[in-house]
C-alpha positions as semicolon CSV with decimal commas, in nm:
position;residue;x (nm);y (nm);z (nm)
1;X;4,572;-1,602;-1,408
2;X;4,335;-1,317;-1,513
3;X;4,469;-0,991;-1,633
4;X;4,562;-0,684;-1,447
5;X;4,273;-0,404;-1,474
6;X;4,317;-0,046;-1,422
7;X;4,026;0,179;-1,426
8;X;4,089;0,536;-1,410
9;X;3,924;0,850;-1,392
10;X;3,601;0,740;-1,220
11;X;3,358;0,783;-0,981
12;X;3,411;0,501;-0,751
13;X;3,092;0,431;-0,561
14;X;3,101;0,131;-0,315
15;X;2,732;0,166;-0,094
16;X;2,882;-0,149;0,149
17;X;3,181;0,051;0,230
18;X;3,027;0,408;0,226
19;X;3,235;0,485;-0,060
20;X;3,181;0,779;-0,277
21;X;3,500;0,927;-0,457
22;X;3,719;0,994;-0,774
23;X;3,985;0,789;-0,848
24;X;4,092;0,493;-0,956
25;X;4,060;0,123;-0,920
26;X;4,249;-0,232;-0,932
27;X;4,189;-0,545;-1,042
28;X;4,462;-0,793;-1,002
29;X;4,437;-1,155;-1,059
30;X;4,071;-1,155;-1,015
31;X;4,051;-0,935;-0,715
32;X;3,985;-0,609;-0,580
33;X;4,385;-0,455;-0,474
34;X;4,453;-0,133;-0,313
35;X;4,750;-0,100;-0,588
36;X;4,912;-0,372;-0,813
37;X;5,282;-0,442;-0,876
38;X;5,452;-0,189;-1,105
39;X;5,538;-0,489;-1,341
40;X;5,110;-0,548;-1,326
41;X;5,092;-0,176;-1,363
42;X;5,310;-0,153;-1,702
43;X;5,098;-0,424;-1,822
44;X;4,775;-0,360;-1,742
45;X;4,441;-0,305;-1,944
46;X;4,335;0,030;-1,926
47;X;3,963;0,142;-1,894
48;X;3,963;0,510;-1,867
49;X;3,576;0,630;-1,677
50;X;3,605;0,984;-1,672
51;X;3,268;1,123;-1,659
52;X;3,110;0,753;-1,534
53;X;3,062;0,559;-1,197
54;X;3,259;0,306;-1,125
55;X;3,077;0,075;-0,909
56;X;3,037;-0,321;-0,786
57;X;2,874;-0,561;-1,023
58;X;2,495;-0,563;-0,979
59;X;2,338;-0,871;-0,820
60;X;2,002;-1,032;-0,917
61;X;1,798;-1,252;-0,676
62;X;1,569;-1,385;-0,911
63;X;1,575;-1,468;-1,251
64;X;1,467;-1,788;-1,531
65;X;1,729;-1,924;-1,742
66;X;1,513;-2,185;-1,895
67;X;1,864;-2,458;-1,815
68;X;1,755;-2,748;-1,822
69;X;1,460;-2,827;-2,036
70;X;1,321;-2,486;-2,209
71;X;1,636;-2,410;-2,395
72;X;1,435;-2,244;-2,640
73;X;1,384;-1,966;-2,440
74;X;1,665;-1,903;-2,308
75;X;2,025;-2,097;-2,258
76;X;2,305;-2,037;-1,989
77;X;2,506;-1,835;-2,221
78;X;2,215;-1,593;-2,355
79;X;2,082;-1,520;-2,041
80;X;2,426;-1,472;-1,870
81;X;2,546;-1,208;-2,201
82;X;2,206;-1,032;-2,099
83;X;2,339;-1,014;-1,742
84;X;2,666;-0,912;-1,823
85;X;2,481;-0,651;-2,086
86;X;2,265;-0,487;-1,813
87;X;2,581;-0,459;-1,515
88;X;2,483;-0,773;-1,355
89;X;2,783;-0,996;-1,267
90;X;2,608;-1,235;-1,027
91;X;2,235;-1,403;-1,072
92;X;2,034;-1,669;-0,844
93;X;1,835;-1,877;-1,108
94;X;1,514;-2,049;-1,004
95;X;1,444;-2,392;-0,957
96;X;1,143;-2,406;-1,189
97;X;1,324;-2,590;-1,464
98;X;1,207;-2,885;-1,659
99;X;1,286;-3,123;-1,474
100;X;1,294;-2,921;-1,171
101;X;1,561;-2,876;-0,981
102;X;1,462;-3,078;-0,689
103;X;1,730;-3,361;-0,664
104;X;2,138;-3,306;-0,679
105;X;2,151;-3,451;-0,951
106;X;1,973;-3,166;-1,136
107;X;2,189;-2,872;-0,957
108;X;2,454;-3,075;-1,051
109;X;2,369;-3,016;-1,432
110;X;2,240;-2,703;-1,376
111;X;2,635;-2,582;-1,213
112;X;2,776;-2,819;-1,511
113;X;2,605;-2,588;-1,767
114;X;2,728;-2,264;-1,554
115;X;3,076;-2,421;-1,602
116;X;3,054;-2,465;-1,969
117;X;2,840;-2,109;-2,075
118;X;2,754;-1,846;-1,812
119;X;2,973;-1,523;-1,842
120;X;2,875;-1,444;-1,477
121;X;2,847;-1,554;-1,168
122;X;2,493;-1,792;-1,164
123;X;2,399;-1,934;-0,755
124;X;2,122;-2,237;-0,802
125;X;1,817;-2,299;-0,573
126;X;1,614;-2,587;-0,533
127;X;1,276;-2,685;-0,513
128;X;1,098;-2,636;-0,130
129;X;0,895;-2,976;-0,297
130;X;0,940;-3,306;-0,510
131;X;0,857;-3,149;-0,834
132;X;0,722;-2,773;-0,685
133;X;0,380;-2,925;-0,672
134;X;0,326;-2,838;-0,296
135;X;0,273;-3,190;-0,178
136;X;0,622;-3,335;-0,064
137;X;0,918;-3,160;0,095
138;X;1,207;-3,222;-0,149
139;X;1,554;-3,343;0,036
140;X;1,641;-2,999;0,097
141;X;1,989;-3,114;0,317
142;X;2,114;-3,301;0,026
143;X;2,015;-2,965;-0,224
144;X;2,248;-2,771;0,004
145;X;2,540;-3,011;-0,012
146;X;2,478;-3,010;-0,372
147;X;2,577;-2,653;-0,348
148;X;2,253;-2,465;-0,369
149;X;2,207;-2,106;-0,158
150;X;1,855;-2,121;-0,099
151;X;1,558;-2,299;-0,121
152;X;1,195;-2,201;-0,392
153;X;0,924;-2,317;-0,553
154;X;0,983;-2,064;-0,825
155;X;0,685;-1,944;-0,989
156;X;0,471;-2,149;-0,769
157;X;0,379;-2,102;-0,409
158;X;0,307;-2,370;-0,120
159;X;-0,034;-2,354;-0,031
160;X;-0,016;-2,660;0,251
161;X;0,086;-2,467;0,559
162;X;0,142;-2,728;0,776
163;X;0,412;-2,795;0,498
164;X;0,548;-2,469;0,478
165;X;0,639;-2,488;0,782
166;X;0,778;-2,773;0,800
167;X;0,963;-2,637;0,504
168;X;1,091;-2,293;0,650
169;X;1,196;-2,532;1,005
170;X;1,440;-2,783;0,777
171;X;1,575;-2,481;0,611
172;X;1,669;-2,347;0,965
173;X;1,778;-2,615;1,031
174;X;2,043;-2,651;0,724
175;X;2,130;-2,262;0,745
176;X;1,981;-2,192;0,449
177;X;1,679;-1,924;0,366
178;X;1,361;-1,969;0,193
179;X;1,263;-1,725;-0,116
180;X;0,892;-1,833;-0,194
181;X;0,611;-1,668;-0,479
182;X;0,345;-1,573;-0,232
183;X;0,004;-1,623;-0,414
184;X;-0,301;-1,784;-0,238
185;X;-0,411;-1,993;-0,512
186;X;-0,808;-1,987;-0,452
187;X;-0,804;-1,619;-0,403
188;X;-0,609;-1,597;-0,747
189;X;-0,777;-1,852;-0,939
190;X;-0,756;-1,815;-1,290
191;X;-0,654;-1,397;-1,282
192;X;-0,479;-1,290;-1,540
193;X;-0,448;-0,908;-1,461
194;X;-0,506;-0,708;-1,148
195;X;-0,860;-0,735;-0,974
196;X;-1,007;-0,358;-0,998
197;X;-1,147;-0,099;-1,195
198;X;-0,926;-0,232;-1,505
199;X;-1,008;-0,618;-1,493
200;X;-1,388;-0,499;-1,513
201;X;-1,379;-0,266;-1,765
202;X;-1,143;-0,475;-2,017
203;X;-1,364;-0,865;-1,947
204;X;-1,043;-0,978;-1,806
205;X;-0,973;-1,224;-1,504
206;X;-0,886;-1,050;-1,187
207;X;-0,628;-1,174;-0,922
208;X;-0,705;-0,963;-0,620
209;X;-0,435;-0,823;-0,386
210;X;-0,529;-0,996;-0,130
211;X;-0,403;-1,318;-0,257
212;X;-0,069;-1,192;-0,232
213;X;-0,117;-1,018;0,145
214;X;-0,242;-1,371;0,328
215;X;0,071;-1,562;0,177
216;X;0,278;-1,236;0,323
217;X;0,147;-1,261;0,624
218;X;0,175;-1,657;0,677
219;X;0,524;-1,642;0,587
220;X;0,570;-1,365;0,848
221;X;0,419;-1,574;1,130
222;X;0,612;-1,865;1,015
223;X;0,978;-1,618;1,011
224;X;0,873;-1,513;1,414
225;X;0,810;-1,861;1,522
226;X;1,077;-2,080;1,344
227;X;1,346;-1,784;1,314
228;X;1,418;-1,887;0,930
229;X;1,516;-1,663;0,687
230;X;1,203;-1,613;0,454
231;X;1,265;-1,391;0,180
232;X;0,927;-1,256;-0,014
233;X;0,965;-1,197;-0,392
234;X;0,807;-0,910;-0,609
235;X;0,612;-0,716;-0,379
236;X;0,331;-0,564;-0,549
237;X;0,035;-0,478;-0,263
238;X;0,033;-0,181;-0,101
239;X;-0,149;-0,388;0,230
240;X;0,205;-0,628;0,203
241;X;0,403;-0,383;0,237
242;X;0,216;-0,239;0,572
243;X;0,248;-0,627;0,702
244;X;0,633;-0,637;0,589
245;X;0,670;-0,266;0,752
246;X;0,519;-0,377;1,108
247;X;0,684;-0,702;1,093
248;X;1,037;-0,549;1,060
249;X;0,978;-0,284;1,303
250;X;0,922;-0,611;1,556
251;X;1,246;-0,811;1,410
252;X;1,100;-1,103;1,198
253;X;1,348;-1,220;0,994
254;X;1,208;-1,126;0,640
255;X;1,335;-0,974;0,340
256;X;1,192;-0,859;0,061
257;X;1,282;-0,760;-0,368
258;X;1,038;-0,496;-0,566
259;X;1,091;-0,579;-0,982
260;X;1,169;-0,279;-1,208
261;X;0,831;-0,366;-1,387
262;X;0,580;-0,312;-1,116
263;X;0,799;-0,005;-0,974
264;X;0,737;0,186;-1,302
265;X;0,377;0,066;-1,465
266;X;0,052;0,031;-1,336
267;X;-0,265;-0,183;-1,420
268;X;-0,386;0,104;-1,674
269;X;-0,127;-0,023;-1,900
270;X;-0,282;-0,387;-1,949
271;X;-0,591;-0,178;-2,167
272;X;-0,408;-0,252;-2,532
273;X;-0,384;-0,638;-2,442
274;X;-0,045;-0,601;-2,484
275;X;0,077;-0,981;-2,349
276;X;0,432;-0,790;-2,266
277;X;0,243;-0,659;-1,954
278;X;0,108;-1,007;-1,861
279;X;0,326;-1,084;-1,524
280;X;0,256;-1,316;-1,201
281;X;0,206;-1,078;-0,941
282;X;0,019;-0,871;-1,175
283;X;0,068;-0,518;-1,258
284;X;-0,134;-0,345;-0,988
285;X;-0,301;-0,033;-0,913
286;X;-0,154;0,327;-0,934
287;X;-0,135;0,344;-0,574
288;X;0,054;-0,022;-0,532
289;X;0,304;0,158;-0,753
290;X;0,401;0,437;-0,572
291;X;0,371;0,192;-0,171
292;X;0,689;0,037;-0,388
293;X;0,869;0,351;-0,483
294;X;0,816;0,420;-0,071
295;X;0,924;0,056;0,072
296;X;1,205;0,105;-0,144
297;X;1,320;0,486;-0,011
298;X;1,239;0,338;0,351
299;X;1,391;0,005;0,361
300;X;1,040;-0,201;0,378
301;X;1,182;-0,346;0,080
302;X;1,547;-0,471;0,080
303;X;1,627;-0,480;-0,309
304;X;1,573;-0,468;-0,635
305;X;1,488;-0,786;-0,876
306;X;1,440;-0,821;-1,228
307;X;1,239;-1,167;-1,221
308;X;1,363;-1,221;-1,593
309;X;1,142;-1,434;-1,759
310;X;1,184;-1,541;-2,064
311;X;0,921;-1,658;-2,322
312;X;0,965;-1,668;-2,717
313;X;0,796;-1,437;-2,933
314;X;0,529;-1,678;-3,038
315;X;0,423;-1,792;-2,720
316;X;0,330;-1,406;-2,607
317;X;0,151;-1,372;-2,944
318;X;-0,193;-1,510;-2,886
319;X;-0,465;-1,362;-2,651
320;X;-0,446;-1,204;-2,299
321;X;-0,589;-1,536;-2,139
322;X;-0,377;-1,758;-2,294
323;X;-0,049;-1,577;-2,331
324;X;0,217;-1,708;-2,011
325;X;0,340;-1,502;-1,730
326;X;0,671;-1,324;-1,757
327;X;0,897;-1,042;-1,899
328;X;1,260;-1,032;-1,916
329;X;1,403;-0,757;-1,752
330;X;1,810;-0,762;-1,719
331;X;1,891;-0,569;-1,955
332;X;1,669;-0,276;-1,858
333;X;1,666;-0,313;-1,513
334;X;1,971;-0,057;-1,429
335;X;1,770;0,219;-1,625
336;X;1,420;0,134;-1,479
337;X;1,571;0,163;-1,163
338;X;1,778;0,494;-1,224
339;X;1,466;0,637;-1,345
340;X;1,224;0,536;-1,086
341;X;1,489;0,641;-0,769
342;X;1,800;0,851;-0,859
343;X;1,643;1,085;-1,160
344;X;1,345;1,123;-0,984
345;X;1,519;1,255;-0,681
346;X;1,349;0,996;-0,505
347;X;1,723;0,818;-0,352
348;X;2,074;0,911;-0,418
349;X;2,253;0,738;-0,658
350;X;2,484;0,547;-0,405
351;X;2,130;0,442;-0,231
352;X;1,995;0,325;-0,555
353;X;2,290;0,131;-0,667
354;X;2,287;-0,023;-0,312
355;X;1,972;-0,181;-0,360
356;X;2,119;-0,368;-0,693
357;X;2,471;-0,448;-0,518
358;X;2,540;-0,485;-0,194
359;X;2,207;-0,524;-0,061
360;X;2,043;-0,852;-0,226
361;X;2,436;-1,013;-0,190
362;X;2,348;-0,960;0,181
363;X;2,023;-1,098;0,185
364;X;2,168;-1,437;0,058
365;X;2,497;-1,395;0,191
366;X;2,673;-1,447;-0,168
367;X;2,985;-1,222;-0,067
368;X;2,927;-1,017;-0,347
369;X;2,843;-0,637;-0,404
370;X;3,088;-0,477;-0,257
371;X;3,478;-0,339;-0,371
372;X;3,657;-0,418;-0,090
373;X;4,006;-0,502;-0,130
374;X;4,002;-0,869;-0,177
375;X;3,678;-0,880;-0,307
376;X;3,572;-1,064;-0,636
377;X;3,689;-0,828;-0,931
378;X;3,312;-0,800;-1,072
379;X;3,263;-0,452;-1,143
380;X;3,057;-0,211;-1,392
381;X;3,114;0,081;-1,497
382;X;2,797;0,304;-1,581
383;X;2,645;0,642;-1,754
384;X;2,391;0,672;-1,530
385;X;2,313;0,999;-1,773
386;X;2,295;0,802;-2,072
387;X;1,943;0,766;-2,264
388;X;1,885;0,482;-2,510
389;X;1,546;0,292;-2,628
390;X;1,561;-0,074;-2,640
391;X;1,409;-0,277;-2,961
392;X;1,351;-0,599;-3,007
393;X;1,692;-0,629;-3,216
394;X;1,893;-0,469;-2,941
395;X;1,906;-0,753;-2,655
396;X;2,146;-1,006;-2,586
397;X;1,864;-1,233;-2,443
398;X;1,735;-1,561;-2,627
399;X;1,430;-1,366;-2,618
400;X;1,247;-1,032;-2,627
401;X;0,967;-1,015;-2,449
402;X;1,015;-0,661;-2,265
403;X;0,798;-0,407;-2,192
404;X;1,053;-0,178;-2,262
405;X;1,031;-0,193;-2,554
406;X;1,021;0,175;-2,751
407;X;1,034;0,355;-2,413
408;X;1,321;0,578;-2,345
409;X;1,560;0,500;-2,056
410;X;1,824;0,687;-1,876
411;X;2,134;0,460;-1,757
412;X;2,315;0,233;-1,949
413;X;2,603;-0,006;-1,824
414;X;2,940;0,075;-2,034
415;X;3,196;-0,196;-1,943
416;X;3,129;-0,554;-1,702
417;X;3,412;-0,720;-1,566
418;X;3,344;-1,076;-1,347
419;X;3,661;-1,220;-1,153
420;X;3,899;-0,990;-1,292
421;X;3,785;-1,009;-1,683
422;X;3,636;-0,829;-1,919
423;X;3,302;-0,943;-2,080
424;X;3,076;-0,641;-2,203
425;X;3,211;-0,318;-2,328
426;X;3,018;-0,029;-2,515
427;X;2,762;-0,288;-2,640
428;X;2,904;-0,584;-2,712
429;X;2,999;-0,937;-2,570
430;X;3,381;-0,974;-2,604
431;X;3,541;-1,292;-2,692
């Protein structure tokens, strides 16, 4: 039975439930109460947030953990202390795991590991195809009854249409939805950077935009004819957006998730070759940048994602070319997004926390996000006012590969608490 939490003094801000007050809340044997027992009362843990928010645990749609087969990287315990570190209490890992997680028997091992290290709350997918090589569906009916929530190729993206959508149809079919990288392969070729002004001037590979819009837009036409959910990871074109926009405004059943790293740089900062700006969608244009900021105020894009990706320190430390894709991004995520939205007076802070709570929990149905009474106790409390500067030595990740890095931020998460316990206060993993 988990302990009795009392958190005092805060503000309590609950987007789902249009919640935005001072006072205090309850956890009692791992759930959301209106008030506790007086017995509970005399006995519970006290958190006192006076001058913080009080607010559900964040959710992230998308993230690496490396489990099984890249351990190195990152483990089911390091990445869920980074989660717990930046406010997240619940995480969907991808299926791009070595081996990948295209049979039950590999979720299965994948939810044994959650049972033996995470600190949060981690949801599986599985692979759309045997192996994510685009060629064969993988037994998606048995993934669900294995316990998976959706269905992705990861990093990769189905290129076989004809198989897509047979892909998106089975998923319909089983009630689950379909979260897919969407990157036209002989448009992107061997890019390593944004096509434009940048690529040229540096000698560097370009992936065009454009590579990402036709993917967009085949996964649209595939949501309006089948009906299946199709949710569109890390948004980066200006021109996707516009498709996303229309096809919203006409009812297609599409979601989409902007990352804090191509919300706050653009291409202009690839020009040191520094390899923590290397990322699949690449960083794009000035003007790609800000269409996010936008989609985000106006809905075109549903949430926030960190993509956390993992790589070790000597696997980023070679050339531009040759360096892989991928930052981490949990533990900075929270500030990114404070920045980009709530300091900027772009959204209000019970908008921008929505788009890290409530909202991706929605998009997956997860029944998380929220602090109703009876909900899951996972809750953070925040400074969204405090500034700190990550370093390499500061993370709770396996690895470090941030491009964060030195660069101020302004929001920090204080205390996490998943199912009614505590597991991150002022800094540090507790026991």
């Amino acid at each position: 039975m988990s302990e009795t939490i009392w958190i005092k003094n805060g503000r309590i801000i609950d987007p789902k439930n249009d919640r935005d007050e001072s006072g205090d809340l309850f956890i009692a044997d791992g759930k959301i109460v209106d008030r506790p027992s007086k017995d509970s009362l005399d006995k519970a843990t006290l958190i006192d947030a006076k001058g913080l928010i009080v607010c559900p645990g964040l959710v992230d749609l998308h993230v690496h953990f490396r489990v099984p087969g890249q351990t190195h990287k990152e483990t089911m315990l390091t990445g869920t202390q980074a989660a717990a570190a930046g406010g997240f209490t619940s995480v969907v890992c991808m299926p791009n795991t070595n081996p990948p997680a295209d049979t039950a028997g590999t979720i299965q091992f994948i939810k044994d590991a959650v049972g033996r290290e995470a600190l949060v709350n981690v949801f599986p997918t599985g692979c759309i195809t045997v192996g994510s090589d685009g060629e064969r569906l993988a037994p998606t009916g048995s993934l669900r009854d294995a316990g998976i929530v959706a269905i992705s190729d990861g990093g990769r993206c189905v290129q076989n249409n004809g198989l897509m959508r047979r892909a998106v149809e089975y998923a319909h079919m089983f009630g689950i939805p379909v979260i897919d990288h969407c990157q036209d392969y002989s448009l992107s070729a061997d890019g390593v950077m944004n096509e434009g002004f940048m690529s040229t001037k540096l000698g560097l590979r370009g992936s065009p935009t454009e590579a990402e819009d036709i993917m967009v837009s085949r996964n649209v036409i595939l949501s309006a004819k089948t009906g299946a959910r199709i949710h569109l990871q890390h948004i980066t074109s200006k021109n996707a957006i516009d498709i996303i926009r229309r096809a919203k405004s006409r009812g297609v059943n599409i979601t989409a998730e902007a990352t804090p790293h191509h919300m706050s740089f653009s291409d202009t900062e690839v020009g040191g070759f520094d390899t923590s700006f290397k990322m699949n969608p690449p960083l794009r244009s000035k003007a790609d940048r800000i269409a996010i900021l936008e989609a985000l105020v106006d809905g075109s894009i549903d949430c926030i994602a960190t993509g956390h990706a993992p790589h070790t320190d000597y696997e980023k430390d070679m050339e531009f070319d040759n360096a892989p894709f991928g930052v981490i991004g949990l533990e900075t995520a929270l500030g990114t997004a404070l920045d980009q939205l709530y300091h900027s007076k772009r959204l209000s802070l019970s908008d921008t926390l929505s788009l890290l709570t409530n909202r991706p929990s929605e998009i997956l149905q997860l029944n998380k996000g929220d602090l109703s009474p009876g909900a899951d106790g996972d809750v953070v409390v925040l400074d969204p006012d405090r500034e700190w500067t990550p370093n390499s030595d500061s993370f709770h990740s396996k690895s470090t590969n941030s491009p964060w890095i030195g660069r101020t931020l302004k929001g920090k998460a204080v205390t996490t608490i998943v199912s009614g316990k505590l597991i991150f206060e002022n800094g540090e993993i507790l026991p």
